[in-house]
C-alpha positions in Angstrom: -41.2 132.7 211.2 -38.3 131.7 213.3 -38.6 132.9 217.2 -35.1 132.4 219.0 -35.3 132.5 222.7 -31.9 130.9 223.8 -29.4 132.9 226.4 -26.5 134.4 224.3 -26.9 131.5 221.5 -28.6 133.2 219.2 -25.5 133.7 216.6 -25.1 129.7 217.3 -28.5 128.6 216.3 -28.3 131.0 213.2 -24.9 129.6 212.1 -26.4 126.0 212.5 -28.9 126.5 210.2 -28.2 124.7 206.5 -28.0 126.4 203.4 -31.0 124.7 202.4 -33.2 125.4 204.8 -32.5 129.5 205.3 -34.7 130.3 202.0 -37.5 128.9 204.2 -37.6 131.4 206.7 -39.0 134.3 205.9 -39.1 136.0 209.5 -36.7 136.1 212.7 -37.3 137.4 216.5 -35.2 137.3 218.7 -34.4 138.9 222.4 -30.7 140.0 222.6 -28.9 141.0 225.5 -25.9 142.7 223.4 -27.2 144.1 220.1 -24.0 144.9 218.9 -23.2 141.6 218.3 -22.9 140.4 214.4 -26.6 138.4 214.3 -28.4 141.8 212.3 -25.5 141.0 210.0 -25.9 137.4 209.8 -29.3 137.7 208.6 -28.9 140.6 206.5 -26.3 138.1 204.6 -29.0 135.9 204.4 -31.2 137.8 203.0 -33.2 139.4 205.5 -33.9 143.1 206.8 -33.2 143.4 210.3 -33.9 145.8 213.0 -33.1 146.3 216.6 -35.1 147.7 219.1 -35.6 148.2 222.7 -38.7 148.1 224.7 -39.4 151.2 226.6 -40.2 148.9 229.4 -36.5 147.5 229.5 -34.6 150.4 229.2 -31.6 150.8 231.0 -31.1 147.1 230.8 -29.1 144.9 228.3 -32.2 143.4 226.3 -33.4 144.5 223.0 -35.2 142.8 220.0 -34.3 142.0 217.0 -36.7 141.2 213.9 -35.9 140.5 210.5 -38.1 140.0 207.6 -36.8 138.4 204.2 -37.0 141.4 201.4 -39.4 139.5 199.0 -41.8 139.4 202.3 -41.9 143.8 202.4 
């Protein structure tokens, strides 16, 4: 599992990763603070299923989650 906690990075660090090592992750999380972004594409390209979703807790606020989970993992 792969846990990104970096402020507005995230698409960065996901970019940076090499071709070789994406196979090896089979799960993402990350806290977003604009989910509209292109990072649930990224890793759908890559081979993983994401999903967004907001915490009840921080609604009204910028923040949601994303989590992805490689297909062969479901």
């Amino acid at each position: 599992m792969l846990e990104i906690d970096v402020e507005r990075a995230e698409l960065d660090v996901l970019l940076g990763i090499s071709e070789a090592d994406r196979p090896r992750i089979g799960a993402v999380v990350a806290q977003v603070r604009d989910p509209g972004r292109s990072l649930g594409a990224v890793l759908n390209r890559h081979g993983l299923f994401a999903r967004t979703r907001q915490d009840p807790n921080l609604r009204g606020t910028e923040l949601h989650e994303i989590y992805a989970i490689r297909a062969e993992i479901v």
